[in-house]
C-alpha positions as CSV (number, residue, x, y, z in Angstrom):
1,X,10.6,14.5,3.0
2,X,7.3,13.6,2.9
3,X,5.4,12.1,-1.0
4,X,2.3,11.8,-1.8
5,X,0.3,10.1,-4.2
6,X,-3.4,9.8,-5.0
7,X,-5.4,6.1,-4.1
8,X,-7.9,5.3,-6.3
9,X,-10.5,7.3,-4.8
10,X,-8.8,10.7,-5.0
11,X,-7.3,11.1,-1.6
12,X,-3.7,11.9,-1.5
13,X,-2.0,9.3,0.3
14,X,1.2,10.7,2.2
15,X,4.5,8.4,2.8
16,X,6.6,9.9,5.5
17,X,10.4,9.7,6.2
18,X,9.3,8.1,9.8
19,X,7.2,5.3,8.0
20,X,10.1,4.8,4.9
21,X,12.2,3.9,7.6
22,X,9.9,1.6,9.6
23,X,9.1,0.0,6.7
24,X,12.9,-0.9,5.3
25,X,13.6,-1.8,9.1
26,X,10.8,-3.9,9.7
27,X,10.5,-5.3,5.6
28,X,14.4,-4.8,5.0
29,X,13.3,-6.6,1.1
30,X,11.8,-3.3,0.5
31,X,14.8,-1.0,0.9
32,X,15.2,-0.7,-3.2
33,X,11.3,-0.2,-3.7
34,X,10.2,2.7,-2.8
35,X,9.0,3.9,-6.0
36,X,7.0,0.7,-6.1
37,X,5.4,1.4,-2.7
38,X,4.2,4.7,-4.3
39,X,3.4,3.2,-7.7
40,X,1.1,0.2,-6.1
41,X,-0.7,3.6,-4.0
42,X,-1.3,5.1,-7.5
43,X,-2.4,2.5,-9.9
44,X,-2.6,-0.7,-7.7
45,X,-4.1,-4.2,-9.3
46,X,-6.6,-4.3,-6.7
47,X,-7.8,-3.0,-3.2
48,X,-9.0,-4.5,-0.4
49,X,-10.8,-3.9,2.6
50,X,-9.1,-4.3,5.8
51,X,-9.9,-5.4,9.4
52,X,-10.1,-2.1,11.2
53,X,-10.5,0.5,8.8
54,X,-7.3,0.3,6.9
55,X,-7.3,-0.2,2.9
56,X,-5.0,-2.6,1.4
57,X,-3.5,-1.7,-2.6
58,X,-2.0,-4.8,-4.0
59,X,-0.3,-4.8,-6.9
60,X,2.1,-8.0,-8.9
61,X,5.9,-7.7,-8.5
62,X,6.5,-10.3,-11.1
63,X,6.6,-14.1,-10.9
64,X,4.2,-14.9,-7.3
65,X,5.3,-12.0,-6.0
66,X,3.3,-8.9,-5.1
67,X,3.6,-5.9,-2.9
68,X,1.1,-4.8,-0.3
69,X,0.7,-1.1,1.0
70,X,-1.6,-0.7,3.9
71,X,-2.9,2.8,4.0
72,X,-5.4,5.1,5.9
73,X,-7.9,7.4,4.2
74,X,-8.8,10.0,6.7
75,X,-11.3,12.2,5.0
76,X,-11.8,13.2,1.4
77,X,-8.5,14.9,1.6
78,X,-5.8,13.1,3.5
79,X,-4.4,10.1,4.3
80,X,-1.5,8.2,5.1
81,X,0.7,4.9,4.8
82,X,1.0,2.4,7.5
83,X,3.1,-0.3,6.1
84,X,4.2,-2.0,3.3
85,X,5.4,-5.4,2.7
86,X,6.1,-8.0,0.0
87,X,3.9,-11.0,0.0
88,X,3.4,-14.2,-2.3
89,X,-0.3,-15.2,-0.4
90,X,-2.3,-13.1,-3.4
91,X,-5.4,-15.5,-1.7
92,X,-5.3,-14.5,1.8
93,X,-6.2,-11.1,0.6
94,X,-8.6,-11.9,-1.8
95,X,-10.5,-13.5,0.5
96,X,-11.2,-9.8,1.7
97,X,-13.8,-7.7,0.2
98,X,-12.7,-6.2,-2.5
99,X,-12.9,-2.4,-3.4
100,X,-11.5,-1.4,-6.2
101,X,-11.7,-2.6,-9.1
């Protein structure tokens, strides 16, 4: 099963079965927060730009923690999750240029 849910530029993000999985094997912490992952693509506290092309949502998890989902925008009308991860360095990614807000 594949969701999807729109960034905040209007391009519908898709999170595959394959990537769930790589994601809760790889960033086991993250096997009860899928609905996060898809939450943070929706209405994330802030989005940065990444090193090769990739766009970074980030958005606060409570106390110093926050959640990270790298994504892809391919055109106007597609994209698609890398990764996701839970991180408490808020600075290394604000040190990024910033894209939304």
């Amino acid at each position: 099963m594949t969701a999807t849910e729109r960034s905040v530029n209007g391009v519908p993000i898709r999170l595959t079965d394959e990537r769930w999985n790589h994601i809760t094997e790889s960033h086991c912490e993250l096997a009860g927060h899928y609905f996060d992952v898809l939450e943070c693509l929706k209405e994330p506290d802030a989005v940065f730009q990444g090193r090769f092309g990739e766009v970074i949502a980030l958005k606060h998890m409570g106390k110093d923690k926050y959640i990270a989902v790298v994504y892809i925008e391919l055109k106007k009308n597609d994209g698609f999750v890398i990764t996701a991860f839970l991180t408490k360095k808020k600075g290394h990614f604000e040190r990024r240029k910033k894209l939304w807000p």
